[in-house]
N, C-alpha and C positions, 0 to 999 in steps of 0.2 A: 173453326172450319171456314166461316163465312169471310173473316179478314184474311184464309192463304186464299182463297179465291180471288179476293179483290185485290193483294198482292201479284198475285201473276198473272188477271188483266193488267195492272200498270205497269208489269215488268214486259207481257208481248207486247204493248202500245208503244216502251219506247225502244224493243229491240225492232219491233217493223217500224217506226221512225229514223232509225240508225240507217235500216237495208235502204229506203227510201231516198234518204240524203245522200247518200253513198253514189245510187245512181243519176242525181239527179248534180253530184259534183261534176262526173263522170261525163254526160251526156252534153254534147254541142249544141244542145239547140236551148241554149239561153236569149237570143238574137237573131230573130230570123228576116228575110225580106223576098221580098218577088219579085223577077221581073219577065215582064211577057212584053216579048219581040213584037215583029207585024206576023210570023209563025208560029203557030201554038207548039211546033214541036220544038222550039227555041227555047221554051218555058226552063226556067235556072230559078229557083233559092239557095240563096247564101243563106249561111247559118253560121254563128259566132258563139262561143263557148271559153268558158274559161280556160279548157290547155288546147282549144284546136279550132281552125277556122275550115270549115266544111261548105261544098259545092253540090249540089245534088241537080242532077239535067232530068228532063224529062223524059230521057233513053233510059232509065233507072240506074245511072252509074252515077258512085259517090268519089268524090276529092276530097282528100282533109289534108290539110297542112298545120302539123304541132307548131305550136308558138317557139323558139328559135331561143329566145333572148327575153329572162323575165325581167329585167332592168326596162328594154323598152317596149312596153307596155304599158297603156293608161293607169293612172291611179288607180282609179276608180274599180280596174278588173284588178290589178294588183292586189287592192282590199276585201276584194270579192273573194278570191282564192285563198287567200290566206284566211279567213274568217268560216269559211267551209269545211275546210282541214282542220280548223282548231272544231268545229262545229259536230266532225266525224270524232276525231280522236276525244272529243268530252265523251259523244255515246257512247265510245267504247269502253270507257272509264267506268259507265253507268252501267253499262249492263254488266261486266266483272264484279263490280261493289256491291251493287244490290241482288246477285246472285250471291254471292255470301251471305246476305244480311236477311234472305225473306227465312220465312217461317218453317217452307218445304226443303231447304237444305238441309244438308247434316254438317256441314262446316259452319265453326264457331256454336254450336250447340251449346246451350244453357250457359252459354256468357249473357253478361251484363251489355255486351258492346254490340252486340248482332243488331239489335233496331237501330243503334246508330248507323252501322253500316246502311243498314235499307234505305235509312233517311238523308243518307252522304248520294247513295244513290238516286236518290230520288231528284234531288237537290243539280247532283249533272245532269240529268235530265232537261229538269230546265234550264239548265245555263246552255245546254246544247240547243235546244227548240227558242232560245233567247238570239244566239249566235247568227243561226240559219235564217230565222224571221227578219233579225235586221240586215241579211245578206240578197235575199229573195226582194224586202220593201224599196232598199237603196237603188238596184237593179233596175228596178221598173218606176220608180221615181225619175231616172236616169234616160229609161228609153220612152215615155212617155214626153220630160220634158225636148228632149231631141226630136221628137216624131210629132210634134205643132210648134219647131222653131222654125219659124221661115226663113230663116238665113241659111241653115242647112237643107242640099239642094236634096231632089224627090231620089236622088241615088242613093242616099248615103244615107238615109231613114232606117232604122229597122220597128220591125215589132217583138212583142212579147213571145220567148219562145216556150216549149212545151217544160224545159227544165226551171223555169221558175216557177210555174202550178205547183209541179214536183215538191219543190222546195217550201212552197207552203204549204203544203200536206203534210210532209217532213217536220215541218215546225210545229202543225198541231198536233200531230202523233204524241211526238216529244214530249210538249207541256201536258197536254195529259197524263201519257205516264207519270210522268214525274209528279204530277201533281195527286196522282191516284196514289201513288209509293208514299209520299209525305203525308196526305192526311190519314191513311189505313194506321202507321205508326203510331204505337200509342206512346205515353211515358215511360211504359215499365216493360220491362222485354217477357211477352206472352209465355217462352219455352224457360225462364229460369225460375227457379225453386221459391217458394214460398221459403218467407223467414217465419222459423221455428224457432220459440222460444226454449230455454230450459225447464222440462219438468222437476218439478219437488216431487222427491219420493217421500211419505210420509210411514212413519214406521209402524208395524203392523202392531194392533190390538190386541192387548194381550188373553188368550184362551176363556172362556167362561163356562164355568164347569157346573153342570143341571145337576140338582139336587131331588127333581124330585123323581126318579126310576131307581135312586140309589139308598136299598135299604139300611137302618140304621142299625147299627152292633146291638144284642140282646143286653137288656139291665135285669141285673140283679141285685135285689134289695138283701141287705147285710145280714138279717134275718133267718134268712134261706141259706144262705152262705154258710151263716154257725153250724144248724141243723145238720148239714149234709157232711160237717166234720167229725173225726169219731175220735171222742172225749180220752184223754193220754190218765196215765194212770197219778199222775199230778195234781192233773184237776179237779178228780174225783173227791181225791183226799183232803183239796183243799174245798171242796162244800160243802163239809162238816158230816159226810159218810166216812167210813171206814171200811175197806176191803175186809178187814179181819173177823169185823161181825157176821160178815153174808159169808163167810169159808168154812 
């Protein structure tokens, strides 16, 4: 009972790591910057994201304009986008896999394979919390080194937008599940059957029969036997009597 619990804490830690990254692919504000006029109602942030470059005025009206053309585009976001999309489609890999493979399903039941699965799942997990971590680190390694070059003027600086936080949160959800899925697994898969040997039937004992409630046959000694016969007119004659003297 205590390992399907700890099964599906790492299986919601990396499906809300999945929801998370999802939004945080999603969302423009990977790159943001400020600029204030001599008007404070001039006040404008630009916000830069991986599919859209967004305007937001301080009248509360948004501009976004989709990226056009993914050839020209910087490397750098190129690599970014594509390493988010592999980063979504691993979780969703993980959360399919390892929902076969935990303990509380009934799909693949009392196979040998099922903990593999769990642990296949576990395993995308963290290559997805792997993907995203190094997609979120490069990002702001990126806008940090642009945001103290002084060659690049005070317009074209951005900061850290609210989707790279995202993104690391997203990463550690991730590796955790995943990391809670792999170690819960044990060697031997919990729902299959114990190996059962062959019993020897061993052949039954043969009967043993009590002697002593069982009376034994009456004896008669030979004796008694004669006496109780009555004497033929044979025998008479042959022990030296005669019928004819006693007539």
């Amino acid at each position: 009972m205590a390992s399907m619990v700890v099964q599906l804490l790492g299986f919601f830690l990396g499906l809300l790591g999945l929801v998370v990254s999802v939004v945080a692919t999603v969302l423009p504000h990977w790159r943001r910057t400020l600029y204030v006029g001599s008007n404070i109602i001039t006040t404008t942030a630009y916000m830069k994201g991986l599919w859209m470059e967004c305007v937001w005025h301080s009248t509360g009206i948004y501009q976004c304009e989709v990226h056009r053309s993914m050839l020209a585009l910087p490397p750098d976001l190129q690599a970014a986008r594509a390493l988010m999309v592999l980063s979504c489609l691993t979780s969703t890999l993980a959360v399919l896999v390892s929902s076969t493979g935990m303990k509380c399903t009934r799909c693949a039941r009392r196979s040998p394979t099922k903990h593999v699965l769990a642990i296949s799942g576990g395993v995308c997990f963290l290559s997805a919390g792997m993907l995203c971590l190094i997609t979120v680190c490069w990002t702001t390694n990126d806008v940090i080194l642009d945001f103290y070059n002084p060659i690049i003027p005070e317009g074209m600086k951005y900061e850290i937008g609210m989707a790279v936080y995202l993104g690391y949160v997203s990463a550690c959800l991730s590796l955790m599940g995943g990391a809670v899925l792999c170690w819960n697994c044990e060697g031997r898969p919990g729902n299959a059957l114990p190996l059962q040997l062959p019993r020897r039937h061993h052949p039954p004992s043969p009967p043993v029969f009590s002697t002593l409630n069982t009376p034994a046959p009456p004896y008669y000694p030979p004796v008694a036997l004669n006496g109780n016969r009555t004497p033929s007119r044979t025998s008479v004659s042959s022990s030296g009597y005669r019928l004819n003297d006693y007539v």
